[in-house]
N, C-alpha and C positions, 0 to 999 in steps of 0.2 A: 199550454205549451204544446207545441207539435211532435209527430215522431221522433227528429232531431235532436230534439231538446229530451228528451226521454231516455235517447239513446247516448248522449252526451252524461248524462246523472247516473248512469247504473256503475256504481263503486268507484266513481269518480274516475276508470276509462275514460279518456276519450275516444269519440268516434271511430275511429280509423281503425283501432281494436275491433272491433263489432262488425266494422259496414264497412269497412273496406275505406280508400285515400282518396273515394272520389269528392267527399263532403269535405274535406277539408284544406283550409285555405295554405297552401304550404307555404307563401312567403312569413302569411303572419307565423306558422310555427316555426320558419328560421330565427324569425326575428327574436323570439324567448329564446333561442335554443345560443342564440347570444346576449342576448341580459343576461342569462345562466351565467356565464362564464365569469363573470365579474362575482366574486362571491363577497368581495367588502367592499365596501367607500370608498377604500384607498387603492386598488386593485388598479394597478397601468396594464393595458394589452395593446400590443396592435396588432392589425391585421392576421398578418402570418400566429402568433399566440392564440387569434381565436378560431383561425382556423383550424388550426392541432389542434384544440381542444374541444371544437362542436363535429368534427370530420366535416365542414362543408369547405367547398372551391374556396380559393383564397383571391376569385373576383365576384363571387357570389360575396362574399361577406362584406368586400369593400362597398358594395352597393349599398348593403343593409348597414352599416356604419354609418355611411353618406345620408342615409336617410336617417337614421336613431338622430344621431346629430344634430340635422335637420329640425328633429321634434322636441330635442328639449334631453333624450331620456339617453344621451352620449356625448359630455365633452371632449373634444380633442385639444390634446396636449401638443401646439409645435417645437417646441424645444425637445421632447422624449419622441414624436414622431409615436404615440399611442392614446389610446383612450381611455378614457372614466366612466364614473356613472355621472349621469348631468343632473343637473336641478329637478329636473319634468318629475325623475325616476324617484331623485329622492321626496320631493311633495306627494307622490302618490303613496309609498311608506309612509309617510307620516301620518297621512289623512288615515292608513288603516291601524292604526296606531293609538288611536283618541279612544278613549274610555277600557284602560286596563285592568279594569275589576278583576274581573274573570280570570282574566292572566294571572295576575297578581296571588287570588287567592287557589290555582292551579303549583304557582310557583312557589308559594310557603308551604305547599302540602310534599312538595318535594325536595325542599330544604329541613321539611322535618323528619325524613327517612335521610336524605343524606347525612346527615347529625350521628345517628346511630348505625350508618351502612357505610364501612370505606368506600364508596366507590363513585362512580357519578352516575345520577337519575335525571332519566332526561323525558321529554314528550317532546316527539316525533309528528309531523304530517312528510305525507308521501310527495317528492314531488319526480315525476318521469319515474329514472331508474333508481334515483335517491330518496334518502330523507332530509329534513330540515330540524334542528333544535329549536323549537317554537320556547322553549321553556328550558331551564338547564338549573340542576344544583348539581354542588360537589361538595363531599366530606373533605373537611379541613384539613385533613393529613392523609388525603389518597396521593397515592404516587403512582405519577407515570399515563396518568389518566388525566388529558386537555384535550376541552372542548368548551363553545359559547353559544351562546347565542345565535342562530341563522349556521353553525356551522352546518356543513352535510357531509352524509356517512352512506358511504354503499348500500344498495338494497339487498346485494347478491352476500355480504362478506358479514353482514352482523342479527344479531337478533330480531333487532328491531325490523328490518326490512324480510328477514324470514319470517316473522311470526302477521307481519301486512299481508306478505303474497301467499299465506298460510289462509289468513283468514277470507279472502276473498274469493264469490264462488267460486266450482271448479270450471267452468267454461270461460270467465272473467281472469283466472288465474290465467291460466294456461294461452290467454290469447295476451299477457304481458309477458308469459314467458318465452312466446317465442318472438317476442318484440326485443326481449332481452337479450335471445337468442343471435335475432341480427342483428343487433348493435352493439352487443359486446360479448361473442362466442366465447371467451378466452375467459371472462368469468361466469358464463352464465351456468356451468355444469356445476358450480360447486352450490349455485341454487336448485337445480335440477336433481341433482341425487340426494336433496335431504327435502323436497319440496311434500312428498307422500309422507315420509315420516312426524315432517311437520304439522300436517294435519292432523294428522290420529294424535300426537302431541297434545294439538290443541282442543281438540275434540274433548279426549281422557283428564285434559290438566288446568286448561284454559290459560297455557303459556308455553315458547318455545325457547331452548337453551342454543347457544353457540359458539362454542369452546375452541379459540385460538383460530380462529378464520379469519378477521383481521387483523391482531395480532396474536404470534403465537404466546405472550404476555397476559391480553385479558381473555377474559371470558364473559358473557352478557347471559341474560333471560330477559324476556320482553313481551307484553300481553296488548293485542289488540283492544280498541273501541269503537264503537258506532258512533260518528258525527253526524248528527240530525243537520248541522249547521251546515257540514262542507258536504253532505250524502257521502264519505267514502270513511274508510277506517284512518285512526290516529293512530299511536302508540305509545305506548309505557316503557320505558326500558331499565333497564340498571348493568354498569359496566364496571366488574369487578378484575382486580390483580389474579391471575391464575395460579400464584404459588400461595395464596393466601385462601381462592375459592375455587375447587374443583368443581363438575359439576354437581356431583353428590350434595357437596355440601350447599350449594346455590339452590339446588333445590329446597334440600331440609329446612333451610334457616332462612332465606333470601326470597323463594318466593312465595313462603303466606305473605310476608310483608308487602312484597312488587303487588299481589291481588288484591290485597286491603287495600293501597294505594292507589292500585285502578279503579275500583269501585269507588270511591270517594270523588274522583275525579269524572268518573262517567255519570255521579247525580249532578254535580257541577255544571256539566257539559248538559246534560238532560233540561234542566232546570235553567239556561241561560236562553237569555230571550233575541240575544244578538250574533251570538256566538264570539269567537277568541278574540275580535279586537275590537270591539263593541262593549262597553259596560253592558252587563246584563244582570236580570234578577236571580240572585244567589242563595239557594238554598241549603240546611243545615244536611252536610251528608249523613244516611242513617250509618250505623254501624256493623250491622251484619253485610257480612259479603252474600251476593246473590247466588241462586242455584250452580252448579255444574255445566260448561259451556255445551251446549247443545247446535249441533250444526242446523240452521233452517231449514223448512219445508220447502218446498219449491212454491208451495201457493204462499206461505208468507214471505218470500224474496219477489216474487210477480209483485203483493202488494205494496211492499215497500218501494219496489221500482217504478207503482203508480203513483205513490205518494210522492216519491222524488222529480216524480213529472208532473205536481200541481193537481194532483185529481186524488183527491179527496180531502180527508183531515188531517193532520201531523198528530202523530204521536211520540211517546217515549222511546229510544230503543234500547234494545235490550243490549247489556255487557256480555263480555265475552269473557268467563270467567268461573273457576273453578272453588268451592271453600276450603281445599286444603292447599292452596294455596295463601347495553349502556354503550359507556360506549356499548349498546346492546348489541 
């Protein structure tokens, strides 16, 4: 792989982060930045809907409809005078869908903390300013706490999305936050003034707390991972009732569990030969939780940023993780 491609892999940034807008192709980024907006199957928008909701012109977007359309990957509806997700989009889900091993045994490991945790336990991928529920359980009698499957959750307002831009260098952080910065000023400060705390957090704990920032109701803790598979961080969360789990108590009680839990999930992840929608070879997670999370050296973040560019071996990575240790 080229520079490009190198520069494209480090903590799963893209380019424009790094090197500036000239390398990349902006219609194709409209174009996701409306497949986004459709967050179910059943999701109707037109035009004017997906303009409010990606901020572009609302004849720029009519183009890029005209085209999705076009390709398969956007039904238009003439009786609602709006759009779907078309066939194209949905066979390409599907196709990354085939062989749910992984998933599957990712997903009973967090159906057996939610069993004993009210709350919902979720794993997280980052996508832009959000996350995605790649994976979701819920205790049976949690109240007040829905979520599914592909739902997505703020980056700036919950655990999970502080303890991502927690964990990612600090030059790689900071060049998403001020991406965050311009594109959505009005939350980005509440990522901003707890963005330094977060790190010593995770640094000292190998997890970050965040208490009534999406709602003033729950409260979350949430512990990054390294994906060898996607090169960027996942996430662990767990999203508890706040008159049930301060954070005192979410610490004390909540996250040994959350870090046992990620650790279990990071030999999974380690050990899979395809990554999350790919059956892969599954190995028995050990049982101790690994060392105290250690921020990288900067020559082993160079190496792994060569590794992510095809130049050399693959190896293991390392969890992010402390041993005394949701909606996160």
């Amino acid at each position: 792989m080229g520079r490009r491609s190198e520069r494209l892999s480090r903590e799963g940034i893209i380019a424009s982060d790094l090197a500036g807008e000239d390398d990349v192709i902006q219609v194709v980024s409209r174009a996701f930045d409306v497949l986004r907006c459709f967050e179910g199957h059943d999701a109707r928008l037109g035009n004017l809907d997906i303009s409010s909701r990606c901020g572009l012109p609302r004849s720029t977007v009519s183009r890029l409809t005209h085209t999705l359309t076009r390709m398969g990957q956007l039904v238009y509806l003439p009786n609602d005078q709006k759009y779907r997700i078309g066939p194209s989009a949905v066979a390409m889900s599907a196709s990354l869908l085939r062989g749910l091993q992984l998933r599957k045994q990712i997903r009973m490991r967090l159906q057996e903390v939610a069993d004993d945790v009210p709350g919902t336990i979720g794993f997280v991928v980052p996508d832009r300013f959000h996350l995605v529920y790649l994976e979701y359980a819920r205790a049976p009698h949690a109240i007040g706490l829905h979520s599914s499957t592909g739902s997505r959750i703020a980056m700036t307002r919950t655990a999970a999305g502080h303890a991502y831009t927690a964990a990612l260098d600090a030059p790689i952080g900071d060049a998403l936050m001020a991406d965050i910065e311009r594109e959505l000023p009005k939350e980005a400060h509440i990522l901003r003034a707890r963005l330094a705390g977060n790190r010593i957090a995770l640094r000292d704990h190998g997890y970050v707390t965040a208490c009534g920032l999406w709602s003033p109701h729950i409260n979350g803790i949430a512990t990054p991972l390294w994906s060898p598979q996607y090169q960027t961080y996942v996430v662990v969360t767990i999203g508890l009732l706040a008159a049930m789990y301060d954070d005192a108590r979410m610490q004390r009680e909540v996250a040994p569990r959350l870090l046992a839990l990620a650790h279990e999930i990071q030999s999974l992840i380690e050990n899979a030969e395809d990554g999350f929608y790919e059956a892969g070879r599954v190995a028995a997670a050990p049982s101790a939780p690994p060392p105290a999370f250690q921020k990288e050296t900067t020559k082993s973040v160079e190496k792994r940023h060569e590794l992510a560019a095809g130049i050399g071996r693959t190896r293991a990575a390392r969890s992010l993780r402390a041993p005394d240790g949701g909606r996160g």
